[in-house]
C-alpha positions in Angstrom: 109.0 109.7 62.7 105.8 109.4 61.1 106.5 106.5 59.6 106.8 104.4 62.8 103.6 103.1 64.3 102.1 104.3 67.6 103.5 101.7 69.8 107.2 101.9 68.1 106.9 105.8 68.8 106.2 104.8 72.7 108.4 102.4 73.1 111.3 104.9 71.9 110.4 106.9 74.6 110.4 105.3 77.3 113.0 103.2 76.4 115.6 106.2 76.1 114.3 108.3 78.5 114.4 105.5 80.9 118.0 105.0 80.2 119.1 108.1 79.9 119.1 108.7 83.7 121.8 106.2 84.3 124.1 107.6 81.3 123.9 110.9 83.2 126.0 109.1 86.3 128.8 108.8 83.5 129.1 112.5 83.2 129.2 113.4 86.9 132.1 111.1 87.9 135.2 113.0 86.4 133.6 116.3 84.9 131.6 119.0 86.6 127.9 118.6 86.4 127.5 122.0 84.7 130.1 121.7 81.6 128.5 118.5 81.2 124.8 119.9 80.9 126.0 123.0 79.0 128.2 120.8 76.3 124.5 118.5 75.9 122.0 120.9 75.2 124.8 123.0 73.2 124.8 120.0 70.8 121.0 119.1 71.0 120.5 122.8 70.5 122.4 123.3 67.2 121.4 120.0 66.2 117.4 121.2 66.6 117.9 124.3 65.0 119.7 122.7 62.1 117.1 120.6 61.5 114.6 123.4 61.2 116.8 125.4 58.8 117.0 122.1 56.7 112.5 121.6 56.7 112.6 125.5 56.0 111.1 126.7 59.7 111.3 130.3 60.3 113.8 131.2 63.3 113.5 134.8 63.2 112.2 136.1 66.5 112.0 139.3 68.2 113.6 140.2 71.0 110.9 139.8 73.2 110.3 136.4 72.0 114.1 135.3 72.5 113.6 136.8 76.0 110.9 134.7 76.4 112.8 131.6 75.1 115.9 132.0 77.6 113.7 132.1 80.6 111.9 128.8 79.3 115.4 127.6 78.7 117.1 128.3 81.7 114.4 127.1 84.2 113.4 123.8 81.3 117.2 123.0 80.4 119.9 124.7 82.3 119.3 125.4 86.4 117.0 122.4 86.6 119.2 120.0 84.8 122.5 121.3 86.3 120.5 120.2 89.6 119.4 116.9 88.2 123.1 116.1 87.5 124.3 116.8 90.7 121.5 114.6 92.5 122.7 111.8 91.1 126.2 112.2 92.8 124.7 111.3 95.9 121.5 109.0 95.2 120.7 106.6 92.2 119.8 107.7 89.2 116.4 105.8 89.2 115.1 107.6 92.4 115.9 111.4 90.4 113.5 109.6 88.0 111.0 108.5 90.4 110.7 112.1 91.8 109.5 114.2 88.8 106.2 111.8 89.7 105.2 114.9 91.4 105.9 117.7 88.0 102.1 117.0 87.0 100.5 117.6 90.3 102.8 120.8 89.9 102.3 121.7 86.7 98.6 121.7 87.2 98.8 123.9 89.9 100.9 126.1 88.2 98.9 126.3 85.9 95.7 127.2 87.9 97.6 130.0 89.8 98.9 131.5 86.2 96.4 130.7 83.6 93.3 130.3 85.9 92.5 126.8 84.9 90.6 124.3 87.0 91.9 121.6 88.8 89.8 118.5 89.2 89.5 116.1 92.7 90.4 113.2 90.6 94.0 114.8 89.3 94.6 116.3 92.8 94.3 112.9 94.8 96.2 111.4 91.7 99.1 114.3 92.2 98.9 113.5 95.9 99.5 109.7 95.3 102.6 110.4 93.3 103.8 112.6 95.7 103.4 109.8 98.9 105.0 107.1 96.5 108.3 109.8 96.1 108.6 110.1 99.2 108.3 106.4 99.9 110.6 105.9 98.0 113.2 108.1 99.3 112.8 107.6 102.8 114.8 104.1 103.1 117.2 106.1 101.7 117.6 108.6 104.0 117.0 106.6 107.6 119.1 103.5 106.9 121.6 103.3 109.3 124.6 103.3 106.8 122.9 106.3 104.8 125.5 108.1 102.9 125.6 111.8 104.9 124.9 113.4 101.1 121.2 111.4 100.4 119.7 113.9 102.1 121.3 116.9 99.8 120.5 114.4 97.2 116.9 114.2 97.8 116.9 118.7 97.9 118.3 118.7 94.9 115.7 116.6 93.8 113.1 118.5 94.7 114.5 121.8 92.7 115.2 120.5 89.7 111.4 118.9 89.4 110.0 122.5 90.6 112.5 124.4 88.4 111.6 122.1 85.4 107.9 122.5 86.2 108.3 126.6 85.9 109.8 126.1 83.0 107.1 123.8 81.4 104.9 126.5 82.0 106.8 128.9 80.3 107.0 126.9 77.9 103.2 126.6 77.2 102.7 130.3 77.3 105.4 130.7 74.6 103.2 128.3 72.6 100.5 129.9 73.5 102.0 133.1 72.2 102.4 131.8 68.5 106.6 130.3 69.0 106.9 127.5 67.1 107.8 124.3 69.0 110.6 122.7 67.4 112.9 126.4 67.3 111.6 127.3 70.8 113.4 124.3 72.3 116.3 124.4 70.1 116.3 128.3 71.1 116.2 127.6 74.5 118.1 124.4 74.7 121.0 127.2 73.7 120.1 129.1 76.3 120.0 126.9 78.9 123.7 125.6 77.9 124.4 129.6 78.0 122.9 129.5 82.1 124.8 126.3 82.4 128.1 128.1 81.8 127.4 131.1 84.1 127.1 128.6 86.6 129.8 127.0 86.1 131.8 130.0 85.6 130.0 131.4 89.2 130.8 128.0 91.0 134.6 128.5 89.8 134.6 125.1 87.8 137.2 124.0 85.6 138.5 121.3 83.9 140.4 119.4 81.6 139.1 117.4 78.0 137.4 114.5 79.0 139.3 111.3 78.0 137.3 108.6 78.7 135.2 106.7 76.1 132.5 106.3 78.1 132.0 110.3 78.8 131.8 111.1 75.1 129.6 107.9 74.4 126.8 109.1 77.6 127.5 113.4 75.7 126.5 111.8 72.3 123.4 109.6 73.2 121.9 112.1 75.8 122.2 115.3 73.1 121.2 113.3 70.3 119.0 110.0 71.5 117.6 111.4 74.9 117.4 115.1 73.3 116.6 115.3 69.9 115.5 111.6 69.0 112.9 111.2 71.8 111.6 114.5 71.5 110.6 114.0 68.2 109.1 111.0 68.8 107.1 112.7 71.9 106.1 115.5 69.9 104.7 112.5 66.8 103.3 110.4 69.2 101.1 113.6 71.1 99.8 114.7 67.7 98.9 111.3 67.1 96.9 110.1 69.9 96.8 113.9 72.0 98.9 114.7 75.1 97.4 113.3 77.4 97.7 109.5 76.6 101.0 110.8 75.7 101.4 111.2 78.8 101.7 108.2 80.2 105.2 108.2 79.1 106.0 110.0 82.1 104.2 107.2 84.2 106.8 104.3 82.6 109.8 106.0 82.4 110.7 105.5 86.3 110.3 102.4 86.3 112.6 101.2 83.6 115.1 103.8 85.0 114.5 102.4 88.5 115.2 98.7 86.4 118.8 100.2 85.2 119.4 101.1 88.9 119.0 98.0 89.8 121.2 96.5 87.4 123.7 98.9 87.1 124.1 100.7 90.1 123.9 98.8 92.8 120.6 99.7 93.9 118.4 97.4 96.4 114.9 98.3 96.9 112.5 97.7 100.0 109.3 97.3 100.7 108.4 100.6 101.3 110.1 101.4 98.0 108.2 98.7 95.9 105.0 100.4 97.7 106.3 103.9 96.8 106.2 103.3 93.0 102.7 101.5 93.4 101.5 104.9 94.7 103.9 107.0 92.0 102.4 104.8 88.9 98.9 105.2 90.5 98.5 108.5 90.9 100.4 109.6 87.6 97.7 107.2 85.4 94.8 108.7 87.8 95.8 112.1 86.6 96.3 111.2 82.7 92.6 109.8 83.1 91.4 113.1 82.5 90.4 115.0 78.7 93.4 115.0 77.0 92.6 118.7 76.2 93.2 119.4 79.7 95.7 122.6 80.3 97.0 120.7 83.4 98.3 117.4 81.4 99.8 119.9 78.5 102.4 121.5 80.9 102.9 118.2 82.4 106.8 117.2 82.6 107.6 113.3 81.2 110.5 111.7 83.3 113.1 112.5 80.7 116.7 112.3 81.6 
């Protein structure tokens, strides 16, 4: 990764991540949502962990640390996910991407409740611009007259998977703070959260049969291993290089190329109100990545990933 330039390492990112909200759509049609999440970060996770036993990284922890890791990887990659898939059963995929808009303004927060960190006018009013734009956004969706009676559940779910990610970003940090490597500590807890993913399913009484359809195995392979493993890597390159908060304007790009594959893909026909939604959403997120880049807020931030 460190022999592709700054831009190439950008580009990667929101490229994939912007796509990889659609290819979830083709693992909710015939499978449950929580096999599916469980079988991706079960793949990404071995993968990640392979790759450190292959560069030599330590992945002895002790038990207090692997507790640690499974609550980061529960909230980061299992409940929140499992929520993320079932949203898009109900509304397009590019809207799930529009509404983590909101994870900075709530990482920040989170951040100033837990680690006592300030939070400045300029990335509140940003936060509360993203958050206007999401709802924007949504709220053709749920008053049109031939609204689908599940947007609404659509929207909730939403919601709780950008909150539950957000906790878990903040876990996350501490467990960085705390001395965890990176690169094991998601592997760790991308295990993890395939392990929650299967107590849910398990809970919800889900079962089903091996997938046969090319295009299931083709959307498992690309979001384990490009919207994963790939684009982390080049996430994690690309904030060493230039620091996380210009990093962060990943997160600002990403919904709109998703809301672009929405658009061709799915069917989806935006408004007004919706064009004026991702104004405010893109608006507010590059108001709040104006800040230091050394700012605790913008380091538990959450990119738009898929």
């Amino acid at each position: 990764m460190h022999r592709l330039r700054t831009w190439q390492l950008f580009a990667v990112c929101v490229l994939l991540w912007g796509t990889t909200w659609h290819a979830i759509t083709y693992q909710v049609s015939d499978f449950p949502p929580e096999l599916g999440v469980a079988m991706r970060f079960a793949l990404a996770g071995a993968t990640l962990l392979a790759i450190c036993r292959w560069r030599g990284i330590a992945l002895r922890f002790t038990g207090r640390h692997h507790a640690a890791l499974a609550v980061q990887g529960v909230f980061l990659y299992g409940v929140s996910y499992v929520c993320v898939y079932h949203a898009e059963r109900y509304v397009p995929s590019g809207l799930v991407a529009v509404g983590y808009s909101a994870s900075p303004l709530l990482g920040g927060i989170g951040a100033a409740l837990l680690f006592g960190t300030s939070l400045r006018g300029r990335f509140v009013a940003g936060g509360a611009l993203a958050i206007a734009g999401v709802a924007l956004i949504f709220w053709p969706e749920l008053v049109r007259p031939d609204a689908p009676a599940d947007v609404g559940r659509g929207a909730v779910l939403t919601i709780l998977s950008v909150l539950l990610s957000t906790v878990g970003s903040l876990i996350a940090s501490r467990n960085r703070e705390r001395g965890v490597p990176l690169l094991p500590a998601m592997g760790f807890g991308m295990l993890y959260g395939a392990l929650a993913a299967c107590v849910l399913a398990i809970a919800f009484g889900r079962s089903a049969a091996v997938p046969t359809a090319l295009g299931w195995w083709l959307s498992l392979a690309y979001l384990a291993f490009a919207g994963s493993v790939l684009t982390f890597a080049c996430f994690l390159t690309l904030q060493d290089r230039i620091g996380p908060g210009p990093a962060g304007t990943v997160g600002v790009m990403t919904p709109l190329i998703a809301l672009i594959v929405s658009l061709v893909f799915e069917g989806y026909t935006p408004g007004v109100l919706t064009a004026l939604g991702v104004a405010l959403a893109v608006a507010g997120n590059a108001l709040m990545l104006r800040r230091a880049s050394s700012s605790r807020a913008a380091l538990v931030s959450v990119p738009a990933k898929g």
